[in-house]
N, C-alpha and C positions, 0 to 999 in steps of 0.2 A: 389886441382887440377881442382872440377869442376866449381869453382868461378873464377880462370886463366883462364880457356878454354870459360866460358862465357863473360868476360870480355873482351876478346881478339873477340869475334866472332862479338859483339858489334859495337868494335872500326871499326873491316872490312866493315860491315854491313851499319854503319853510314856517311851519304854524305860529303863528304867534304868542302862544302859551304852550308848554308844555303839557297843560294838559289837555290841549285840544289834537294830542297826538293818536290816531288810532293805530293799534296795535290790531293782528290777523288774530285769531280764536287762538289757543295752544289746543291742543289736542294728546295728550300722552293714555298710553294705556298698556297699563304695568306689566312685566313680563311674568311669567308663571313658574313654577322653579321645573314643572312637569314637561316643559318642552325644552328644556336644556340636560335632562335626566337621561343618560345613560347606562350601562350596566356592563362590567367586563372581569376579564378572570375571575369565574367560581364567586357572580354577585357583588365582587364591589364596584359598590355607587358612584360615579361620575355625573358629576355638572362642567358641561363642556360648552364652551363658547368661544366660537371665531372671532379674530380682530385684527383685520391686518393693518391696522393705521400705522402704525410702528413696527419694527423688527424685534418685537420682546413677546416672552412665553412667561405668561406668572401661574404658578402655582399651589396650593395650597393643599396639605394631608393632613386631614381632622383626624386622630385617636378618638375612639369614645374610652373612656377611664381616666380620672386622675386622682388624686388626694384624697377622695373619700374610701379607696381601696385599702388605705395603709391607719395602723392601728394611731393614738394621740402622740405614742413614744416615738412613732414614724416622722413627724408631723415635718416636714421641709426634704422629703425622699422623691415625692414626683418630683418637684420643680427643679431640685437638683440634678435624678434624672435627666429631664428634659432637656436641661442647660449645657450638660456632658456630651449629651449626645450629638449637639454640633458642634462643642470646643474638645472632646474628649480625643480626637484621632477616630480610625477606625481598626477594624485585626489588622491592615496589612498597611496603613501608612498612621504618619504619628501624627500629633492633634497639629503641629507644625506647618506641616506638607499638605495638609487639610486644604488650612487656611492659605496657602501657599497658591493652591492647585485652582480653587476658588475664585481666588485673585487673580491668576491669570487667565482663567477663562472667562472675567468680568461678569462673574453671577454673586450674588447674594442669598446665602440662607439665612435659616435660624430657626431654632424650634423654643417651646415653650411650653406652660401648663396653667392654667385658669383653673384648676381644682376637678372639672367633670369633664373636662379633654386635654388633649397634649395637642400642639398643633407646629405642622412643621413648613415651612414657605419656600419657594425657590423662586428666585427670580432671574430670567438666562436670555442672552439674544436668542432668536431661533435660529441662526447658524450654527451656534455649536449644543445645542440646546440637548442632544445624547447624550456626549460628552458628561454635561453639566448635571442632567440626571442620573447615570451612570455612579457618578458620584456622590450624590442626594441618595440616592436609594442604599450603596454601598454602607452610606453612615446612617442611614434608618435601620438598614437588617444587621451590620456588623459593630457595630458602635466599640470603641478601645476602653473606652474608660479611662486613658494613660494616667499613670497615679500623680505626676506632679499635678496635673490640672483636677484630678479630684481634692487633692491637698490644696489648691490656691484654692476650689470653688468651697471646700467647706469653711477655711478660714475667711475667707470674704463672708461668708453667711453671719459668720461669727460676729464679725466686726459690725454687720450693717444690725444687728442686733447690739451692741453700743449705741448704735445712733439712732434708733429707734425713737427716744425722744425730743430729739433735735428740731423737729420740723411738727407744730401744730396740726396739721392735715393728717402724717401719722398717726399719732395720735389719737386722733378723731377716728380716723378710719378703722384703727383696731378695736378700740372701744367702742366704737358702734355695731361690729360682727361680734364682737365678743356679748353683747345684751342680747342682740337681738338672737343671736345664733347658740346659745352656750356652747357647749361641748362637742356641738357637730362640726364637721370638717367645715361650714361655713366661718365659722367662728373662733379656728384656733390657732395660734401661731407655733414655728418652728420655737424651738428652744437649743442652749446650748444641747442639754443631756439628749435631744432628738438630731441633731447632728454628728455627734463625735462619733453615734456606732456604726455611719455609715461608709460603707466598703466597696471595694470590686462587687463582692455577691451581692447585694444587697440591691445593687445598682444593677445587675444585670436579671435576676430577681423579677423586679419592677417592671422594666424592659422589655423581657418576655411576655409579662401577664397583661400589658397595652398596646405597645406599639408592634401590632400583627393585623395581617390584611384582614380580618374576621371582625376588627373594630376601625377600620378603616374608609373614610370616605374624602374622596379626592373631588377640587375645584380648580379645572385651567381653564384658561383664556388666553388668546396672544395671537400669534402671526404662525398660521398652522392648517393644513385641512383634516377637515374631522375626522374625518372614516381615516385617513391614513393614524391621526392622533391614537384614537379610539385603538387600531391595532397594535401598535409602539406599546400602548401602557398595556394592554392586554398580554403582551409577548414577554412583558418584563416584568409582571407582575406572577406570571404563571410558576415558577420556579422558588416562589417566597409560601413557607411553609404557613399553614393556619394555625390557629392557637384558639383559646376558649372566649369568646364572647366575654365582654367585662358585663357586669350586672349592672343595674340603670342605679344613678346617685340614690342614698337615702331621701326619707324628708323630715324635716326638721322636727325632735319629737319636743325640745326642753320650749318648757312656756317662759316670757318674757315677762316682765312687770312696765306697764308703762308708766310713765315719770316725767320729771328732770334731772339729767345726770351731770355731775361737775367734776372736772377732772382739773387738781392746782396743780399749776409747771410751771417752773422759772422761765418762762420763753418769753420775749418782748411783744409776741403775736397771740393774737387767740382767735378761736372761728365758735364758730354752731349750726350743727348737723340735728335736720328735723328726718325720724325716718319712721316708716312703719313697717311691718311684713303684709307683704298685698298678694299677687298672685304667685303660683307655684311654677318650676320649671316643666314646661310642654305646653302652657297655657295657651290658646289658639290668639288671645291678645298679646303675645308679649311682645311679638315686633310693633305694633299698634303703640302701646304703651311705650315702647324705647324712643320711638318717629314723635 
């Protein structure tokens, strides 16, 4: 009787059209990056945010420098870099035991390069969450380089240069930095002759001249209190030596012709990319424009 009488008061209760549904105001109002900004060990930047919904800490280490530092003969030396530096080992365990060590402490890294930063992530429970950085930081400051895994990552560079015209999109994508971009680190791809001379040195080199706390800016969130957070990175940051500020990317000096450009491939697919050069990087709309 009381599942009919609920049923029934339901059905009365429930609008008739969907659109005669009123919904409460929303209300959001955006956060500000200037109240989650922090400052620790000798100035660097922290964006720190509580979260304890979950038992996880994520992390995030912005480099400022990447690929526009290194000359066109360079051209594939950050990203390789970058890539080393979480599969390469570090001085005192092999790229192995890394990944090993990783694995069972059920954290996830990985670092990378977008051309004008290197960026490195962690993601850890917050129970063993020291642990997990201890280790993170180990392969940020010590990185191995161990040479099979630089000899697997150049000859993979190599091959995915083979395939480079496999896939439409490629294609498009290169040739569209390559117009619009010439000759700037926007617009130029690794080659074999800019791979082969790369080494140990070359690789640690790089290494040095980015990933240093003086270009360094950190983003955590997770299951943590702050001021304790805030002292941990402070205490373990303090003992990592400074290095020289990277200098801010160029800007693009070669002029473009605008057009239409046609590119013939054997491929069963074809696309078309409209693009222009619009605003510059720091432009106070660029997040606007990305949204």
């Amino acid at each position: 009787m009381f599942t009919t009488t609920l049923l029934i008061a339901l059905i009365v209760t429930a609008p008739s059209s969907p659109y005669d549904i009123i919904f409460p105001e929303f209300v959001f109002t955006p956060p500000t990056a200037s109240s989650f900004r922090e400052t620790v060990s000798e100035n660097t930047t922290v964006f720190i945010a509580e979260d304890r919904e979950l038992p996880l800490i994520s992390m995030v280490a912005t480099f400022r420098g990447g690929s526009y530092l290194v000359p066109n003969s360079q051209a594939g030396l950050v990203s390789m870099m970058a890539s080393l530096v979480r599969s390469g080992g570090t001085e005192t365990m092999s790229a192995e035991d890394v990944d090993e060590q990783f694995a069972f402490l059920a954290a996830n890294s990985s670092v990378g390069s977008d051309g004008a930063t290197v960026v490195a992530t962690l993601n850890s429970l917050s129970s063993n969450f020291e642990e997990s950085f201890d280790l993170f930081l180990d392969m940020l400051q010590h990185p191995g380089f161990q040479e099979s895994r630089v000899a697997l990552a150049k000859d993979s560079a190599v091959e995915d240069m083979k395939q480079r015209n496999d896939e439409p999109s490629s294609i498009l994508g290169r040739e569209n930095s390559r117009l619009l971009f010439g000759n700037s680190y926007l617009g130029r791809n690794s080659t074999v002759s800019s791979i082969e001379p790369i080494d140990t040195k070359s690789l640690q080199e790089i290494h040095a001249k980015i990933i240093n706390p003086s270009n360094l800016i950190i983003s955590i969130s997770g299951d943590f209190e702050k001021d304790e957070m805030l002292a941990f990175l402070s205490e373990k940051l303090n003992n990592w030596s400074r290095g020289d500020v990277s200098l801010d990317p160029p800007g693009v000096s070669s002029e473009y012709t605008p057009g239409i450009y046609y590119v013939e491939q054997d491929v069963p697919q074809g696309g078309v990319r409209i693009c222009i050069r619009s605003m510059r990087r720091g432009d106070k709309d660029v997040a606007a424009a990305h949204i």
